[in-house]
N, C-alpha and C positions, 0 to 999 in steps of 0.2 A: 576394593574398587567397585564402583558403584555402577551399572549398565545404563544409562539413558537414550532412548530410543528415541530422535527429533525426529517429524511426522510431516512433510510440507508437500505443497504442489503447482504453489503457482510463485511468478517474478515474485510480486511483493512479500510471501510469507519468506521466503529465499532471501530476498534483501533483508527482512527484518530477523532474521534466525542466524545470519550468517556471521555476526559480532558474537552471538551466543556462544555459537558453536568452536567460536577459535577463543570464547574465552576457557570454556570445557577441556580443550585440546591442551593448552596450556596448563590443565591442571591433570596430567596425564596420571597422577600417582592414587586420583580418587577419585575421578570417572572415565568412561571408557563412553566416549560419543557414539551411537550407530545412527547412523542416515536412511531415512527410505523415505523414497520422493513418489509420490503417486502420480507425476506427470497430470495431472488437472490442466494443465498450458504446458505443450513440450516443448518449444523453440524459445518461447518467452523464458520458460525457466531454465533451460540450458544454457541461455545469456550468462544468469545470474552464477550459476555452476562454475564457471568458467572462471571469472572475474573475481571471486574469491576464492578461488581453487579446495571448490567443496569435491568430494567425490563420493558417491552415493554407495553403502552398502549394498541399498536393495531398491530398483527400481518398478514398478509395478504400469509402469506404461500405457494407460489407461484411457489416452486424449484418443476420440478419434473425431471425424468433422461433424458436425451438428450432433453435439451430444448435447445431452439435457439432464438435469439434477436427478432424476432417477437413472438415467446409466451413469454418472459420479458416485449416486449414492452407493448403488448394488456394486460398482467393480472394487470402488475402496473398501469397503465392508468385507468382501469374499477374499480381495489381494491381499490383504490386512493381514485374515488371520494367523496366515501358514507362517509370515514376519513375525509376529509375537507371541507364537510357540517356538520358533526355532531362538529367535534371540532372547526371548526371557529377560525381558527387560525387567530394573525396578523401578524405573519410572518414565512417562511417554510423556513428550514433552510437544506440545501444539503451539499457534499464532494464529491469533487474529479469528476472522469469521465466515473461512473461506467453508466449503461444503468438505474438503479435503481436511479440515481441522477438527467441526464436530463428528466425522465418522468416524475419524480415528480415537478421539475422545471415549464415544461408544466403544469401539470394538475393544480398546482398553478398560471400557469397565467389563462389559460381559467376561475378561479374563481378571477380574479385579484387582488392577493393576494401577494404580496410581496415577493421573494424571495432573500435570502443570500447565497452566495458560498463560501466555504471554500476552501482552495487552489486554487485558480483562476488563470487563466492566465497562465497555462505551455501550452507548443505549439511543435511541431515537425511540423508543418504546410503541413504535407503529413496525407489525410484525412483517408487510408490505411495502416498506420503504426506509433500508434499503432491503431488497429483496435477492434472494433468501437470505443476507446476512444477519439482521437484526436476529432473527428468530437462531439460526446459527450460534450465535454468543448466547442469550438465553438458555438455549437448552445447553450448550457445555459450558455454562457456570453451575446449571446443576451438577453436572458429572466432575467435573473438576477438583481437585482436593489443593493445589497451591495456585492461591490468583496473583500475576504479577499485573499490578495495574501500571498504566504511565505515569495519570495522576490523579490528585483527590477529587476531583470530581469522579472518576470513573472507582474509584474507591466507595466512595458514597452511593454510589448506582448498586454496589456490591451488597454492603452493608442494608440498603434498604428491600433485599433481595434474602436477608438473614442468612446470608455467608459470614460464619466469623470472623470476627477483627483480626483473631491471633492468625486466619491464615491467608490473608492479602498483606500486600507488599509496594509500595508505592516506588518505584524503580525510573522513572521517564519514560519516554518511548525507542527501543532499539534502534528505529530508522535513524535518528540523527546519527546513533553511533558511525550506521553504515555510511551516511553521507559524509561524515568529518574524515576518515579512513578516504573516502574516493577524492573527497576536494584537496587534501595533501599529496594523496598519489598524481595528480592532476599539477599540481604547484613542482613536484618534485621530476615532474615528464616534461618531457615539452607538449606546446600545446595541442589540444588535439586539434584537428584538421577539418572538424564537422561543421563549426561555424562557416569555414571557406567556402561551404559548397552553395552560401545563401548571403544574398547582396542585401548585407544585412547594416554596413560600417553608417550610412545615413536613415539607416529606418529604427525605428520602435518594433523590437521582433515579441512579437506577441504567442506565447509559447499554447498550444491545446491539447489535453487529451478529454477522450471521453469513452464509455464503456459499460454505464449502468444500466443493469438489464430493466430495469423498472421504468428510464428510459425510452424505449425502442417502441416504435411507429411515431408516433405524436411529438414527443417530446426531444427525440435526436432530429426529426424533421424542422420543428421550428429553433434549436441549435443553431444545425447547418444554416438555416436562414437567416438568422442572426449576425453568423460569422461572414457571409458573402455580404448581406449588407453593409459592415462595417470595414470588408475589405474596399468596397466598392465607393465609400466615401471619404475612405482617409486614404489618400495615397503615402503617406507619410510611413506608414507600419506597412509590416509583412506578418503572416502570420504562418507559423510552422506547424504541423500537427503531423504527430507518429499517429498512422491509423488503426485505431487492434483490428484483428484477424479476424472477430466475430462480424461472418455477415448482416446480420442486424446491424451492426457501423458502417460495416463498409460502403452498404449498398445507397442510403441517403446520404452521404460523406461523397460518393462519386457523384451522383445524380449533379447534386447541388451544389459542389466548392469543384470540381474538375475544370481546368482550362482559367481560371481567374488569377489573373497576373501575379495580384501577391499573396497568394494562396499558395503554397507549397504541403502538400500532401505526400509523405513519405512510410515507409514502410516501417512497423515498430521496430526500435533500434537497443543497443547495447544500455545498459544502467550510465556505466561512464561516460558514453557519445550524452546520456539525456542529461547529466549534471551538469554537462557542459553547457548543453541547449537552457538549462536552467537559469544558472546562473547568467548567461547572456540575457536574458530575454530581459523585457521593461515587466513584464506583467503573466500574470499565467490564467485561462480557462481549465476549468478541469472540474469532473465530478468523481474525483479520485479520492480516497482517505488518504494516502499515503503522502501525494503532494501537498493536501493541506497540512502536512506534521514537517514537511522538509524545508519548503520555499519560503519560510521565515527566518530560517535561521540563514539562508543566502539574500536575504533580506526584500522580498519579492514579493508583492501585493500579490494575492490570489482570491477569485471570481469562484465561487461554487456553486456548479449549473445544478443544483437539486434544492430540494424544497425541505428537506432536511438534512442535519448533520448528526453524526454521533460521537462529533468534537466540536463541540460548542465551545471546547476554551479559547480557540481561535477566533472564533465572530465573537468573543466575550474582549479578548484583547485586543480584539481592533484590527486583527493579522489578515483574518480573511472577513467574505461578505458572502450570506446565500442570494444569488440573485435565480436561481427554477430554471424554470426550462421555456420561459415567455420570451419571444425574441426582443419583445420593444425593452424586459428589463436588465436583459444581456447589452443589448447596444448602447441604452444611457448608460449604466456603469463602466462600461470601457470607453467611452469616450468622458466621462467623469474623471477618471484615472489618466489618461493622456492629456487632458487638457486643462486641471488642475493638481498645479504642484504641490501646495499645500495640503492637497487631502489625499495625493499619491505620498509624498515624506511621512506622514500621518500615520501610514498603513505600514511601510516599508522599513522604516525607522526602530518599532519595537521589538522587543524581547520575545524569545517565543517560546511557546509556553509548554513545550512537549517535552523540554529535558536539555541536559549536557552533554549527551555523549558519553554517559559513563555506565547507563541505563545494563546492559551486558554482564560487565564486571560484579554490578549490585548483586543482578540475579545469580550470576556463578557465585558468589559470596555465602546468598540464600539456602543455595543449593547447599553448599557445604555445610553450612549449620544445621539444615534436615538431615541431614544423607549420610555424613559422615560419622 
């Protein structure tokens, strides 16, 4: 039996890890999963804990308020070690390009210990945008020894990076897995209750999140602005937004969108309350990677408020659009999107191009062929 040590800390690596991990589990006879979550977002990630009834070997608890990437970097790095001497893993297995992903990458090589990455190889190749994650995936594609990309573009990103061919793995992206797993549970419950709480049966519910720290001052300012605007001239839509917890959002997100009739600012909510808000909505805001990989395959035009992406395959198929963080080209594009149907079906209507839902399994498959 094989040890694997998954490495995560915030909602999204948790979502995306969490198909993994129950494919792992399922193969009880040739690895043996251990979990240690380094709490990078502890409420946000305990949602996700919960919801797929993950339970942590080893917790390192490490969020505290206005912490900055050097206390993430130093507390993962030192909580790390005593984890991968006592568990002796043969292989540490990471997602995505959170700060909690390459430090555990590192502390697993200084013990020369094998590393796998999941979603490998996305690129915006500007080391400040997005910030710190770009640079994040760079430096643990070097450290890493098995890349699981989503797709051939981000394969390619590898390869031109002289990662060998023989050890990337073109698998989709795990999030849909997690989304297809909650949209059934969802079909197979009754419905949830969280659309009820918003007088939404005659409006266009226009769904937001936001969070990037490259973002904050300038460019969450003219957001907010944006979104009052366009509340303020369509009465037709309402617009929802779970607010993150990071003061830098919160504090222009009250300033500017508090007290505006169809502005609903809510507190960040469960994964299953948001698939639900998801798939309800006409349309989505958001400078997230995650929702750009989900809200196609519920078939849902998405607006992305940055100036770059490190999925282009989505503005390539037509699923999403960058529109930055300029309030005038926020507000034409959502009002573009409400007010022609033809170029909303356009958007909403195709294929999306992050995978099947079986992205998980491939990788447990993988795994077995190394490992076993």
């Amino acid at each position: 039996m094989k040890k694997i040590l998954i490495v995560f800390g915030t909602r999204p690596e948790a979502i995306k890890l969490a198909p993994v991990i129950n494919k792992l589990k399922e193969r009880e006879k040739d690895f043996k999963a251990i979990i240690c979550v380094t709490a990078q977002h502890r409420e946000m990630l305990d949602q996700v804990l919960s919801i797929f009834n993950i339970k942590p070997d080893y917790d390192l608890d490490i969020m505290k308020n206005n912490q900055n990437l050097f206390d993430i970097t130093t507390k993962v790095l030192v909580g790390l070690k005593s984890v991968l001497e006592e568990a002796n893993p043969d292989l540490v297995m990471v997602q995505g390009d959170t700060t909690t992903a390459f430090i555990a990458g590192l502390g697993a090589f200084y013990l020369k210990i094998p590393v796998a990455h999941v979603e490998a190889g996305l690129r915006t190749y500007n080391k400040y945008n997005p910030f710190p994650e770009d640079m994040n995936r760079h430096l643990l594609s070097a450290i890493a020894d098995y890349h699981f990309a989503p797709t051939e573009w981000s394969k390619t990103n590898l390869i031109k990076e002289h990662i060998p061919k023989e050890r990337i793995w073109v698998t989709g992206n795990t999030v849909i897995d997690a989304l297809q797993e909650i949209v059934k549970r969802q079909k197979a419950d009754k419905p949830n209750n969280i659309i009820s709480k918003f007088k939404v049966q005659s409006s266009k519910l226009i769904l937001v999140t936001g969070h990037r720290r490259e973002s904050f001052g300038e460019g969450f300012e003219n957001i907010c602005q944006a979104l009052r605007e366009i509340a303020q001239k369509r009465s037709d839509i309402i617009i929802v937004y779970p607010v993150h917890l990071n003061p830098n959002v919160r504090q222009p997100v009250n300033k500017i969108l508090k007290n505006i009739a169809n502005v609903v600012l809510i507190e960040p909510i469960d994964y299953e309350p948001f698939v639900s808000l998801m798939n309800r909505s006409y349309l989505i805001l958001t400078d997230s990677g995650g929702i750009q990989e989900e809200a196609p395959s519920l078939g849902k035009p998405v607006l992305v408020m940055r100036n770059t992406t490190e999925r282009p395959e989505g503005v390539e198929a037509g699923v999403v659009r960058l529109v930055g963080t300029v309030k005038d080209s926020i507000v034409e594009n959502v009002f573009e999107l409400l007010d022609n149907k033809d170029i909303y079906e356009g958007m909403s209507k195709k294929a999306n191009p992050y995978g099947d839902g079986k992205a998980a399994e491939r990788i447990a498959d993988i795994l077995s062929s190394i490992l076993v």
